[in-house]
LUMZAFI-965462 format. One line per 4 residues: number of its first residue (from 1); their letters; for each residue x, y, z of C-alpha. Coordinates in pm, 1 decimal, always signed. Layout:
# residues N
NUM) A) X Y Z | ...
This chain:
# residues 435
1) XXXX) -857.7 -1496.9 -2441.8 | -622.7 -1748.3 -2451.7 | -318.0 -1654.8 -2182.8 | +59.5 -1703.8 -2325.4
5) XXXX) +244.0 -1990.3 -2210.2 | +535.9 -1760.8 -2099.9 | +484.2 -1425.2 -2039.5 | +560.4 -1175.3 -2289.3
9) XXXX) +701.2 -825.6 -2297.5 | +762.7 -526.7 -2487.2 | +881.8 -106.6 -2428.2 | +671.7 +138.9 -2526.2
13) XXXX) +939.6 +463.6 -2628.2 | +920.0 +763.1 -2728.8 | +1086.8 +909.2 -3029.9 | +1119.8 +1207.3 -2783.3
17) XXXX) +1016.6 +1351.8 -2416.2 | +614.9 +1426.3 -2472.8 | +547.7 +1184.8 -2701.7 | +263.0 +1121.7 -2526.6
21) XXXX) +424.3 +753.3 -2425.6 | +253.6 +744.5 -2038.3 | -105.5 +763.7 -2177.7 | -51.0 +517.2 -2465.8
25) XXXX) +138.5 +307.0 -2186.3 | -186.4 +390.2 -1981.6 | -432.4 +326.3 -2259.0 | -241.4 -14.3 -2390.8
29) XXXX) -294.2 -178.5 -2058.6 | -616.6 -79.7 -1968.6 | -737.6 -212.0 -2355.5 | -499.0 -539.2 -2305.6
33) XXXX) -682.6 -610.4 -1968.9 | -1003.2 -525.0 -2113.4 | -928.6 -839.6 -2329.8 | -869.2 -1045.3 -2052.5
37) XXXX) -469.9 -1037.1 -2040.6 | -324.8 -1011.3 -1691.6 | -96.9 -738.1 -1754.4 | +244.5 -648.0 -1535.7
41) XXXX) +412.2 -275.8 -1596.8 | +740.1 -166.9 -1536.4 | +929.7 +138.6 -1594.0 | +1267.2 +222.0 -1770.9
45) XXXX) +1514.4 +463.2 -1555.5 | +1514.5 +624.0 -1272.6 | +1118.7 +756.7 -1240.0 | +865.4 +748.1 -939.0
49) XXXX) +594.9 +921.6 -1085.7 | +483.3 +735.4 -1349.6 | +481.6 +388.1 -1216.2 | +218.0 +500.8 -984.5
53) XXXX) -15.7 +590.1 -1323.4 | +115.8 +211.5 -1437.4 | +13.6 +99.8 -1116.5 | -322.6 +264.5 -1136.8
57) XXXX) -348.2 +126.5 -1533.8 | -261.6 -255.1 -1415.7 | -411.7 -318.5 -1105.2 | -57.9 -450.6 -984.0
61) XXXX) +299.9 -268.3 -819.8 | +493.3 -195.2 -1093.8 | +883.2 -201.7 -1043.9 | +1211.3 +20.4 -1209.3
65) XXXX) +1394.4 -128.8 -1410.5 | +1731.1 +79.3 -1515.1 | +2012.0 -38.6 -1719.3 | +2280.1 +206.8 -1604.2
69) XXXX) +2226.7 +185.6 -1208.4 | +2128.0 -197.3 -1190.6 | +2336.8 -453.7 -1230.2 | +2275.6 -661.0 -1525.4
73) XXXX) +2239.5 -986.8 -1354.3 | +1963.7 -838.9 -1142.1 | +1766.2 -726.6 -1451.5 | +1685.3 -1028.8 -1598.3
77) XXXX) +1587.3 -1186.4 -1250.0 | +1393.6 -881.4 -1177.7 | +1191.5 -845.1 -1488.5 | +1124.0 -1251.1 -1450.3
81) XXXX) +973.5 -1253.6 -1148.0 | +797.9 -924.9 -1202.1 | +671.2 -1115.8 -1513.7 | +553.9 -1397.6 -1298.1
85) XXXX) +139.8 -1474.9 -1337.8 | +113.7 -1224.6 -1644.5 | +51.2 -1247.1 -1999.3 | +241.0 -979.7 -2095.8
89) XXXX) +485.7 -685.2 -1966.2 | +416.0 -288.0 -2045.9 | +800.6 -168.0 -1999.6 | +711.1 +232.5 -2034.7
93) XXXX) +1031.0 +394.9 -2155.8 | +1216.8 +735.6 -2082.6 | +1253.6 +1034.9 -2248.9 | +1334.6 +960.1 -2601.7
97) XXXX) +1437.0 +591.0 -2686.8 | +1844.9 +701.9 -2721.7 | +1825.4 +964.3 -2491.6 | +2065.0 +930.9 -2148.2
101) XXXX) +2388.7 +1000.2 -2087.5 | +2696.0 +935.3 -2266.9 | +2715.7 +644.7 -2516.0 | +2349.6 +618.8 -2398.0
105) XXXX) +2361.5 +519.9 -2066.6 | +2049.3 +441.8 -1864.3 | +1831.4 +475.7 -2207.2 | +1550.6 +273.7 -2305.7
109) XXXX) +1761.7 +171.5 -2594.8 | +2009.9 +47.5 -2340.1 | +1741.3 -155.7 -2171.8 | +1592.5 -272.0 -2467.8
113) XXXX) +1947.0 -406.1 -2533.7 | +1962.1 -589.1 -2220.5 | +1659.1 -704.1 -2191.5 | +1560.6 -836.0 -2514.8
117) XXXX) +1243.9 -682.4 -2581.4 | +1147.3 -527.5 -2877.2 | +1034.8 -160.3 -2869.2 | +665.1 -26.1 -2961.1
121) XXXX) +763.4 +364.9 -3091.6 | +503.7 +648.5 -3024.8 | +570.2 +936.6 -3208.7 | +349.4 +1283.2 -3198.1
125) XXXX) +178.2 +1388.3 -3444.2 | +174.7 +1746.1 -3352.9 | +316.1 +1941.7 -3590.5 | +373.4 +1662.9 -3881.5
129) XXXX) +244.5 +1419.0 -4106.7 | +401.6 +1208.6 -4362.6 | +717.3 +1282.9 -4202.4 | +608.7 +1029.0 -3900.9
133) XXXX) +726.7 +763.0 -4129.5 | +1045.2 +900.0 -4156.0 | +1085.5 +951.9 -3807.3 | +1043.0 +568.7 -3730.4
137) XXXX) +1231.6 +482.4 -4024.9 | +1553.9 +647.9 -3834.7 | +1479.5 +542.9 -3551.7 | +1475.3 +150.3 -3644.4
141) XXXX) +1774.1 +242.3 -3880.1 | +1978.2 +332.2 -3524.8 | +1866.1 -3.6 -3385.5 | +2142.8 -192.9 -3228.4
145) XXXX) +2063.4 -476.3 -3073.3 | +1700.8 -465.8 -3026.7 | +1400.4 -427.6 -3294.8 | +1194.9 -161.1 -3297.1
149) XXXX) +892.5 -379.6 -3429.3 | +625.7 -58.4 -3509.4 | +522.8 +255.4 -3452.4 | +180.0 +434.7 -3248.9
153) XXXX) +137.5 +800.6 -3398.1 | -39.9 +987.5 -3100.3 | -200.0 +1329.4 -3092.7 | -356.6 +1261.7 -3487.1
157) XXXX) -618.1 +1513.7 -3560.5 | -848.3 +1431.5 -3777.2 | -909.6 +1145.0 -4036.5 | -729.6 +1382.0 -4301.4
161) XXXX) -453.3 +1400.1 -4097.5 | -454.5 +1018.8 -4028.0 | -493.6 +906.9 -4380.9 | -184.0 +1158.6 -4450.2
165) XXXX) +37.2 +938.9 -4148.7 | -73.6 +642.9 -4327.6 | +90.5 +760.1 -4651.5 | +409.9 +811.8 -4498.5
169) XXXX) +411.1 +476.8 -4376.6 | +344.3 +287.6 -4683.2 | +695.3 +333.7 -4750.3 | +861.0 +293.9 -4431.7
173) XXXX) +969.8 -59.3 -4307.3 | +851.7 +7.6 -4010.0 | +449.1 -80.7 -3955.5 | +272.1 +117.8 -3858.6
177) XXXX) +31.2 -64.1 -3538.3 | -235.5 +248.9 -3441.6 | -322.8 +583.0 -3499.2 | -444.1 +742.6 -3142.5
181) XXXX) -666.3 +1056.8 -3168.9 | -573.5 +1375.6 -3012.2 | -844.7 +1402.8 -2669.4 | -742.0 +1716.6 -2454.0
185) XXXX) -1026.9 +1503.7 -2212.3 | -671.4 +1274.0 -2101.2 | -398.7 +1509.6 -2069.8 | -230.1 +1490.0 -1770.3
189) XXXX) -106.1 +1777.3 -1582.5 | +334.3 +1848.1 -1484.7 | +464.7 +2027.0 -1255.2 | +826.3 +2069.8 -1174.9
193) XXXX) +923.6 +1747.6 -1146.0 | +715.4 +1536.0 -1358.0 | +382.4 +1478.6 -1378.6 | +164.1 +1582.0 -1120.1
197) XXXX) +138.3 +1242.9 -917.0 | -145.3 +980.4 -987.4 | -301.5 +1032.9 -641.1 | -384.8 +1416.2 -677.6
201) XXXX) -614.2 +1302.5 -978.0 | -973.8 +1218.1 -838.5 | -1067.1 +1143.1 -1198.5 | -773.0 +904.7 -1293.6
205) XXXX) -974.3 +590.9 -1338.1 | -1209.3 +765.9 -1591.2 | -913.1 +891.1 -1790.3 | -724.5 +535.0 -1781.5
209) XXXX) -1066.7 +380.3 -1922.1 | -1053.8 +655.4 -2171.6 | -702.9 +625.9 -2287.7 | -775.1 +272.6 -2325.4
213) XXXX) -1098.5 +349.0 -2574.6 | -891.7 +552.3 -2757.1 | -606.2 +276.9 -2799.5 | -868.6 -25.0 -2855.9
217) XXXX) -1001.1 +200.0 -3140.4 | -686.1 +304.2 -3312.1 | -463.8 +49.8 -3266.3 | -402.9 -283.9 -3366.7
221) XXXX) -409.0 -456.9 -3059.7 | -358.5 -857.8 -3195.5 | -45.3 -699.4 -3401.3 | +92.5 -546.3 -3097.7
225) XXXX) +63.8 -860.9 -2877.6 | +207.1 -1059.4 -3188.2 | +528.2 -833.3 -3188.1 | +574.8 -877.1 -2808.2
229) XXXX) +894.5 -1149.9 -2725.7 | +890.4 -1412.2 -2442.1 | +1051.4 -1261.8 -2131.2 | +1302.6 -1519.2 -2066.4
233) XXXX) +1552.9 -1573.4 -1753.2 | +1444.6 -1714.9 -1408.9 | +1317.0 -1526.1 -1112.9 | +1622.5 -1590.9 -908.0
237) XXXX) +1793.6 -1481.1 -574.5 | +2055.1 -1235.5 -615.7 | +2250.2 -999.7 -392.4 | +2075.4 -674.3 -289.5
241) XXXX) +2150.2 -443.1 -95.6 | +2086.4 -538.7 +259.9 | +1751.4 -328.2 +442.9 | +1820.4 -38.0 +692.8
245) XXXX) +1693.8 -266.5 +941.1 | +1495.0 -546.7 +1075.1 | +1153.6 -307.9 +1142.3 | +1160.6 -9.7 +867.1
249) XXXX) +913.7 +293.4 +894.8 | +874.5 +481.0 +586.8 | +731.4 +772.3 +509.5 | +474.4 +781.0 +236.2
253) XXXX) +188.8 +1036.1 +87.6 | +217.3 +1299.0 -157.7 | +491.3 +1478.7 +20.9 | +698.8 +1135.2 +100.4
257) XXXX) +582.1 +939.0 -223.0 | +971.7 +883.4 -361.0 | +1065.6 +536.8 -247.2 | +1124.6 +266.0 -508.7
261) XXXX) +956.8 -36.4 -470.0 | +1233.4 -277.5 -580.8 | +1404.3 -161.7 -258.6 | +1145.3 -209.5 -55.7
265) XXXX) +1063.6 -561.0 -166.6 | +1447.1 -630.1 -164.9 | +1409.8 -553.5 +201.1 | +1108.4 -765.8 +259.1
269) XXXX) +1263.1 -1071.4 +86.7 | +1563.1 -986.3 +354.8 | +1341.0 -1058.0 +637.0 | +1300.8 -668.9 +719.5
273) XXXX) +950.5 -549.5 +822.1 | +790.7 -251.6 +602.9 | +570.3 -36.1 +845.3 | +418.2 +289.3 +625.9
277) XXXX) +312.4 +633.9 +781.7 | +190.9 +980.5 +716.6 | +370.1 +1260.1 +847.2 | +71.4 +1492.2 +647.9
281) XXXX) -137.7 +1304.3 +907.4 | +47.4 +1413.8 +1145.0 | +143.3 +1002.2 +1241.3 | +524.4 +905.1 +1354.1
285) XXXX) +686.5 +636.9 +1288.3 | +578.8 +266.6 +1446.0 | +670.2 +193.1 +1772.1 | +942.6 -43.0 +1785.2
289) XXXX) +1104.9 +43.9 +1458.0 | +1462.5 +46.9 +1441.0 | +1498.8 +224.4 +1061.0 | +1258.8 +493.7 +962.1
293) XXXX) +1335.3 +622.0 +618.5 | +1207.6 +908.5 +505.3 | +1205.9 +884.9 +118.5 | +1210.7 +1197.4 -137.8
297) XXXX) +848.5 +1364.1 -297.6 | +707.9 +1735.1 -271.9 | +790.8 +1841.6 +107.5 | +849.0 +2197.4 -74.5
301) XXXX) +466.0 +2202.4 -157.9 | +380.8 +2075.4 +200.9 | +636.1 +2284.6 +413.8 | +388.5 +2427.7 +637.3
305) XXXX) +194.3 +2135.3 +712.0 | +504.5 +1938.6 +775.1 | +623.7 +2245.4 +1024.7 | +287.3 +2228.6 +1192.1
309) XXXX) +257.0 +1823.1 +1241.8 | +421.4 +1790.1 +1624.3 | +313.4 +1472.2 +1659.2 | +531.1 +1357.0 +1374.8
313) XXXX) +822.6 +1553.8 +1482.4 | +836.6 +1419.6 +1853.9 | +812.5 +1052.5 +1760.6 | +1087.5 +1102.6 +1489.1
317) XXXX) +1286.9 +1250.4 +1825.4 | +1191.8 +1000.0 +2027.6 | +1270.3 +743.8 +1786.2 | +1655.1 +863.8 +1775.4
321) XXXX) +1702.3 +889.2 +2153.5 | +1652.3 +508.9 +2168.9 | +1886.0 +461.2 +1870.1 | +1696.3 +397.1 +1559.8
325) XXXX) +1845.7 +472.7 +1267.1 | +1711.4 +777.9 +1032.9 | +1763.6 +796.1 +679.2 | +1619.4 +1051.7 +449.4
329) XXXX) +1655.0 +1084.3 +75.7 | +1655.9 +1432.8 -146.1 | +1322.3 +1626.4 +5.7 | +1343.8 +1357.9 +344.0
333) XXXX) +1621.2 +1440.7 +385.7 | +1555.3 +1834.2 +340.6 | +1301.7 +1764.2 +626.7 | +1567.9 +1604.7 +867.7
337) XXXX) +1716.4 +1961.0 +853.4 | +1686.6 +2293.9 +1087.0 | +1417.1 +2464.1 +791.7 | +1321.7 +2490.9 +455.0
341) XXXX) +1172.3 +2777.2 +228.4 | +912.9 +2729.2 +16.2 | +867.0 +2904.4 -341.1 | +729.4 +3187.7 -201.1
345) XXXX) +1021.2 +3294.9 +30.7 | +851.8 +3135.1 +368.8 | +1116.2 +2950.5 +589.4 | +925.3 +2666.6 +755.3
349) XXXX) +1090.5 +2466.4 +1072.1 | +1203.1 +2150.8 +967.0 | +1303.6 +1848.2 +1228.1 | +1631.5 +2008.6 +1306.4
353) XXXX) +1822.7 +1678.7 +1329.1 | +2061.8 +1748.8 +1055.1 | +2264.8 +2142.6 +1036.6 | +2088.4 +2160.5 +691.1
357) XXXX) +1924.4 +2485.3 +585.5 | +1752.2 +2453.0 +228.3 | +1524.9 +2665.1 -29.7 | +1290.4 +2655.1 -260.7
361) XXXX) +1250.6 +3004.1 -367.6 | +1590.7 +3064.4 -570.1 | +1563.5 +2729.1 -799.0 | +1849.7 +2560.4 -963.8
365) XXXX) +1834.8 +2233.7 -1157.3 | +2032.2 +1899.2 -1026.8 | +1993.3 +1594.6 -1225.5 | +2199.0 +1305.5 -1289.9
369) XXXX) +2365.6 +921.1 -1236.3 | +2545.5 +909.7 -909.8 | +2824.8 +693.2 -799.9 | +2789.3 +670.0 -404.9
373) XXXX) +3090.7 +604.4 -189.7 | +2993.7 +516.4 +150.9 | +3203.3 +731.4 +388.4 | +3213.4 +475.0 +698.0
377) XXXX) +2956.2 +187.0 +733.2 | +2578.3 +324.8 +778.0 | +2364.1 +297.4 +538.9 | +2594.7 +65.2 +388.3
381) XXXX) +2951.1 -16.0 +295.7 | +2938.9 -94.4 -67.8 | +2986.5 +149.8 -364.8 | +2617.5 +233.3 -473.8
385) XXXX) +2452.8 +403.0 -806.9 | +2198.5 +643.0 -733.5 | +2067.8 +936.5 -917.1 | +1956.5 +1302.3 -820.6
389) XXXX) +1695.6 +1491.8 -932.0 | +1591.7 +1835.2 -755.3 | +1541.3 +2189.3 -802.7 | +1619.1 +2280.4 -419.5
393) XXXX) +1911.7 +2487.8 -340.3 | +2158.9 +2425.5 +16.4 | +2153.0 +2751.2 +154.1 | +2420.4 +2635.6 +466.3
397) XXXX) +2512.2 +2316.9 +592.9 | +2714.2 +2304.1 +919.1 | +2903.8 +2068.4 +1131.0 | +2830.3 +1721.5 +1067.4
401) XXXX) +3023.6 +1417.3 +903.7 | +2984.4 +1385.1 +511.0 | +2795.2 +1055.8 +410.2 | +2933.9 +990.2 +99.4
405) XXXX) +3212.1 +1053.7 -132.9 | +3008.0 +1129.5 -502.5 | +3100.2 +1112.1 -837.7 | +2859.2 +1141.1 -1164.5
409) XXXX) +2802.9 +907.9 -1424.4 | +3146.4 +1016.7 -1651.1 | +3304.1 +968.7 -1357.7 | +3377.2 +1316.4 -1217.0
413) XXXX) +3431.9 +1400.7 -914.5 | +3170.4 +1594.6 -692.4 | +3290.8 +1578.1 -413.3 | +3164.8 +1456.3 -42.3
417) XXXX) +2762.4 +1508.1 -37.2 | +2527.8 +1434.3 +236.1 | +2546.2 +1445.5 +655.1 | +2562.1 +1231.8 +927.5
421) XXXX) +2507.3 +1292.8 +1277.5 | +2539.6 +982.2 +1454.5 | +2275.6 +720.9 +1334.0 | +2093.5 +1053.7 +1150.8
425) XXXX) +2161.7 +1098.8 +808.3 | +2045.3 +1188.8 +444.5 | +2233.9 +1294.3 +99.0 | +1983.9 +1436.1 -196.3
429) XXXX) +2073.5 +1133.7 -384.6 | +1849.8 +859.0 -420.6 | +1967.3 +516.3 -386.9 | +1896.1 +270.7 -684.9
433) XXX) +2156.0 -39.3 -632.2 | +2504.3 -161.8 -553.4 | +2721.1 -120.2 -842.0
């Protein structure tokens, strides 16, 4: 294999949500790096869940990259030096290429835009045949700025159905780089909030090998490669937003999994010290930390274990009597509250640190861009872009001083979100960037 001089990069979209773009994301790397390549992933838009499958797929961390909530001059600079020692970048898209919110904000289209690189379509098969073709053909039509530069059909049946896609595409501008089989043997399973996260899947190797079989067979991996640009920009310094402190303990397993890791490598590059724990393990924060942040994830589907783990809940009480600061984000910051009540109507003691009372059991959706006005100085002064994503309800929230002042994407106003109590505090939004 011979490497690229500079590395390359390309986004893998979807023509819509279930495309079936994560497993040819999934299967693309894992057949690139069977070839040799040293391949970097990244993912479009606000997600945690599937950068941990990239992650799995590449061998590497695998950062965010979102046009509406990061600054433009910190994309380029971001994707460069996440590009750094690769041959090639796997940007995995979101929902369908256009979709976001208005005038497309925070789409892969957007990002495709501002980035540069061309776009790698999957479409499903399910349900069509010829009519693939067409699909791609409107798609590239709608191109604005970026090139969609071919087209994977996933979930193909059988050769009849195959040779049928292939018809459609012999007169469509748009090639037509693989054909991947339909394999019920890779599906992945969702739950509420995306897919159900790569490390509740013992067998996730084995279906990363297979998705990449099934993309080495179909596809045409030299034309894909061939259609990929040169990532170009430097990997230099720019403002971020400064860490919570100088020794951070953050939460992470399954239940505390939500923390992006373009934040936390902001923070290292700051000077600040990253120090993980397990509150499922029943472990507390390290001693000597002056920031614990206790990021978003499933504490719904972990409420009793997080009620029962005292060790946990005495060093996050022993770490604010000597004045470190707690932050928690959407389900951490559920956690810093009196109790929470899972989907089956049990109320489950929480920390107690915040007059927050929240439920599972009467679900309603929240999703969207946020515009974060800090309301004083802690976390941080600036204005800050964030987005929310939850299905938890407040059921009361009592005295304590808002955190910030929130508006969404179009610019509405929402209102003050979030509490503070002291140097304890925690909003359901989750912090992306400064704006």
């Amino acid at each position: 294999m011979i490497h690229a001089v500079r590395p390359l990069g390309l986004i893998v979209a979807g023509a819509s949500s279930h495309s079936g773009k994560t497993l040819v994301s999934l299967g693309l790397i894992a057949a690139l790096r069977d070839r040799g390549m040293t391949v970097a992933a990244a993912k479009c838009g606000p997600d945690y869940i599937d950068p941990r499958f990239l992650e799995a797929a590449s061998g590497a961390p695998v950062i965010n990259l979102d046009p509406w909530a990061m600054r433009h001059d910190l994309l380029h600079p971001r994707l460069a030096r996440h590009a750094a020692g690769a041959d090639i970048v796997v940007v995995e898209g979101v929902m369908g290429l256009y979709d976001g919110g208005s005038g497309g904000a925070g789409s892969t289209a957007a990002l495709a835009t501002a980035t540069g690189l061309p776009v790698l379509l999957v479409i499903s098969a399910a349900g069509l045949a010829q009519s693939a073709a067409a699909i791609a053909e409107g798609f590239a039509r709608l191109a604005d700025g970026f090139e969609v530069a071919g087209a994977i059909v996933n979930q193909v049946a059988s050769e009849r159905h195959a040779a049928l896609i292939r018809e459609g595409f012999a007169r469509a501008s748009v090639p037509l780089l693989g054909l991947v089989r339909r394999e019920s043997a890779i599906a992945i399973a969702s739950r509420h909030l995306g897919l159900v996260q790569a490390e509740e899947h013992a067998d996730l190797s084995a279906k990363i090998a297979h998705a990449g079989a099934l993309v080495a067979e179909g596809c045409d991996l030299d034309a894909i490669t061939k259609a990929a640009a040169s990532i170009s920009g430097q990997a230099g310094d720019a403002e971020t937003l400064p860490p919570l402190g100088q020794k951070i303990a953050v939460a992470r397993d399954v239940a505390f999994a939500f923390a992006y890791p373009h934040m936390l490598q902001d923070w290292r590059d700051a000077g600040a010290e990253i120090v993980f724990f397990s509150p499922l393990a029943d472990e507390g924060p390290a001693e000597g930390a002056d920031a614990v942040f206790l990021p978003g994830g499933y504490p719904e589907l972990s409420a009793g274990a997080i009620a029962a783990a005292r060790r946990f809940r005495e060093s996050i009480h022993a770490a604010t009597e000597r004045g470190a600061l707690i932050y928690g984000e959407c389900g951490g910051y559920m956690v810093l509250g009196e109790s929470l009540t899972d989907a089956d109507g049990t109320e489950h003691p929480m920390l107690g640190l915040l007059p927050l009372v929240t439920s599972f059991a009467d679900k309603a959706l929240h999703l969207g861009y946020r515009v974060l006005r800090p309301i004083g100085d802690l976390p941080w002064s600036v204005t800050l872009a964030a987005h929310e994503f939850h299905f938890a309800r407040i059921v009361s929230e009592g005295d304590g001083d808002r955190l910030f002042d929130a508006e969404d994407a179009a610019g509405t106003t929402l209102g003050p979100i979030g509490l503070r109590r002291s140097r304890v505090m925690g909003s359901f939004a989750h912090v992306i960037d400064a704006m």
